[in-house]
C-alpha positions in Angstrom: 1.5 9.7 64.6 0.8 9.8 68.2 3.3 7.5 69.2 5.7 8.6 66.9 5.7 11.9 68.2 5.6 10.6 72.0 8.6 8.0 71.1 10.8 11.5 69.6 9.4 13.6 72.3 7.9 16.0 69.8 4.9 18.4 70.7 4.4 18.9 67.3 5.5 18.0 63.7 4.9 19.8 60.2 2.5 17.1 58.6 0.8 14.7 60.3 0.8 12.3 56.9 2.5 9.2 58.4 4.0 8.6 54.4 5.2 12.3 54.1 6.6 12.3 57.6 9.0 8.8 56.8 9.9 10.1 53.2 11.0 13.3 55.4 13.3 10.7 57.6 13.9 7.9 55.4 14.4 9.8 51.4 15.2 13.4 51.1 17.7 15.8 52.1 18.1 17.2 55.0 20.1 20.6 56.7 19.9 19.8 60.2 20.9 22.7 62.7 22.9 21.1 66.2 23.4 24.4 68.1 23.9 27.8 68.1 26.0 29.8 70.7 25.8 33.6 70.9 25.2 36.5 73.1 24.8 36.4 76.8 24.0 32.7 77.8 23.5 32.9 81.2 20.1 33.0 84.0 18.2 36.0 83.8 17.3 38.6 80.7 19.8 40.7 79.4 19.7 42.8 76.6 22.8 42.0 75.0 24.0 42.6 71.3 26.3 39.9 70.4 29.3 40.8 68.9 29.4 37.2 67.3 27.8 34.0 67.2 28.5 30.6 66.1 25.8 27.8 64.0 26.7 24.3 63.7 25.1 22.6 60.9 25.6 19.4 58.6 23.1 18.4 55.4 22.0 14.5 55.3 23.1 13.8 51.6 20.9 11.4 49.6 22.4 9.5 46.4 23.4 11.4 42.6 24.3 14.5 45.4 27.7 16.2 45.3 29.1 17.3 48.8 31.5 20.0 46.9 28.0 21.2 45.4 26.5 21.2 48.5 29.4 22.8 50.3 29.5 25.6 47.7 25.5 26.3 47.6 25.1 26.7 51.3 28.2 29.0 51.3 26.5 30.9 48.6 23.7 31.2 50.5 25.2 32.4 53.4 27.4 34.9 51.9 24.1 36.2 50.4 22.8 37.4 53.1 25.6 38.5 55.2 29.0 38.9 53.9 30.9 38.9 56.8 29.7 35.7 58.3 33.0 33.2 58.3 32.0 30.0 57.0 33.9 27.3 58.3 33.6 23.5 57.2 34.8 20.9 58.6 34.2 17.5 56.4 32.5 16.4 53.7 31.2 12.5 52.6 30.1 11.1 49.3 26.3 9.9 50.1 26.0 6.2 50.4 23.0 3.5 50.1 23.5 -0.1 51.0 21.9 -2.3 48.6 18.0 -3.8 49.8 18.0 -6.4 47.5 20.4 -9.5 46.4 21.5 -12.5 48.8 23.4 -10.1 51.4 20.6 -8.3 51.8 18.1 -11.3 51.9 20.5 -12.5 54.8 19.9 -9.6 56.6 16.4 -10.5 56.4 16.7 -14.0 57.3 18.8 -12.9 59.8 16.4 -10.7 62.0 13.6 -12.5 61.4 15.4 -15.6 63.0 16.3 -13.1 66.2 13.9 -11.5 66.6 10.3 -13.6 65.2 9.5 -10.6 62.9 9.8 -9.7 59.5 12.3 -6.6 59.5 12.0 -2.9 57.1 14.8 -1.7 55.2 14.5 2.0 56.3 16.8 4.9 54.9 18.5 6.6 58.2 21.1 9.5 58.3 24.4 9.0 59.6 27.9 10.1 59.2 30.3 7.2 58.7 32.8 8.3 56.1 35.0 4.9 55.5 31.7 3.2 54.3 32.6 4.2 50.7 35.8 3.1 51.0 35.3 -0.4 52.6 33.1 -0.9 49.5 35.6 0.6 47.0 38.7 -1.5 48.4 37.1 -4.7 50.0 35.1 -4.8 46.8 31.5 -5.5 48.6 28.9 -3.7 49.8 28.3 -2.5 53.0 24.9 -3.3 54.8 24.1 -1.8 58.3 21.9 -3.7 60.8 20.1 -1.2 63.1 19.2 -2.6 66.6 18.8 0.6 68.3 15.0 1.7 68.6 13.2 5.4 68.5 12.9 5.2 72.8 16.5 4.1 73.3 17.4 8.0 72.5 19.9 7.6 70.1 22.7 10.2 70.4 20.5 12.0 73.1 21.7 13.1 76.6 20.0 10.0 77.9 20.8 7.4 75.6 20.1 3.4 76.5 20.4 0.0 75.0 18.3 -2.5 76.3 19.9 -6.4 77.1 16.8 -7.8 74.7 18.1 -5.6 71.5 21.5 -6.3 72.9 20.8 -10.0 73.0 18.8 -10.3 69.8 21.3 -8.6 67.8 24.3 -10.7 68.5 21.7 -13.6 67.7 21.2 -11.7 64.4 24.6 -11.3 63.8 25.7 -15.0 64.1 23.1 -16.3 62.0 24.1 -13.6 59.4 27.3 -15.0 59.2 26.3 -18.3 59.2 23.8 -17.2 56.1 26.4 -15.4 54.4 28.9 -18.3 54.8 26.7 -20.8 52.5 26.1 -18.9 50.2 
């Protein structure tokens, strides 16, 4: 967990049970909070009472979940406890899971391990790209994503990298996909 927690730049985490911490990434629901803007923002203290305040948040969906459920339980929750907070949402995607087994998926496989000498991990990972249920629904196929970025390139981070070798390797990855894919 050491690296782990060096490679996210954590201090520390909730559990330190390497199984419970990738269920926590990989599996379950999540309601992530990206920033919250209120008050008096600037150097120094100030004693300021906000008048308002604003919270950005989304929720990682995982499959069998309804966004409109969702949507309508954190409302609920928030109206709860205060009334007169203004509850604003902005989208909402049906949760999706590419298949991990079946020839596209043993491509993949193939695929990495060709590029990159090592036997890859199909991982669960959040992310927000809403046409992936439609490309599946109207090109009739599944979608399958092939994740080249690693925990130290900083993904979506003020600092974020791609190194040449991932680079590299992945468009090695991608043409033997294709190539896979094509005989089959």
């Amino acid at each position: 967990m050491r690296k782990f927690k060096k490679d996210h730049g954590f201090k520390s985490i909730r559990t330190e049970d390497a199984v419970d911490v990738m269920k926590r990434i990989w599996a379950m629901p999540t309601m992530e909070i990206h920033g919250v803007v209120g008050g008096y923002t600037g150097p120094g203290i100030k004693t300021v009472i906000p008048p308002q305040a604003t919270v950005k948040i989304s929720c990682r969906l995982v499959p069998k979940q309804d966004p409109r459920k969702i949507l309508r339980l954190v409302r609920a929750f928030v109206k709860k406890h205060n009334p007169d907070v203004q509850f604003i949402e902005d989208a909402a995607m049906q949760p999706y899971k590419a298949p991990t087994t079946g020839p596209l998926a043993d491509a993949v496989r193939g695929a990495v391990k060709f590029a990159f000498g090592r036997e890859p991990v199909f991982v669960r990972e959040g992310g927000s790209i809403g046409a992936v249920i439609s490309m599946e629904r109207y090109l009739k196929c599944p979608v399958l994503f092939l994740g080249l970025s690693l925990p130290e390139h900083g993904y979506h981070a003020p600092n974020e990298n791609y190194d040449w070798q991932q680079a590299s390797g992945g468009m090695v990855a991608f043409a033997k996909y294709f190539d896979e894919v094509s005989a089959l």
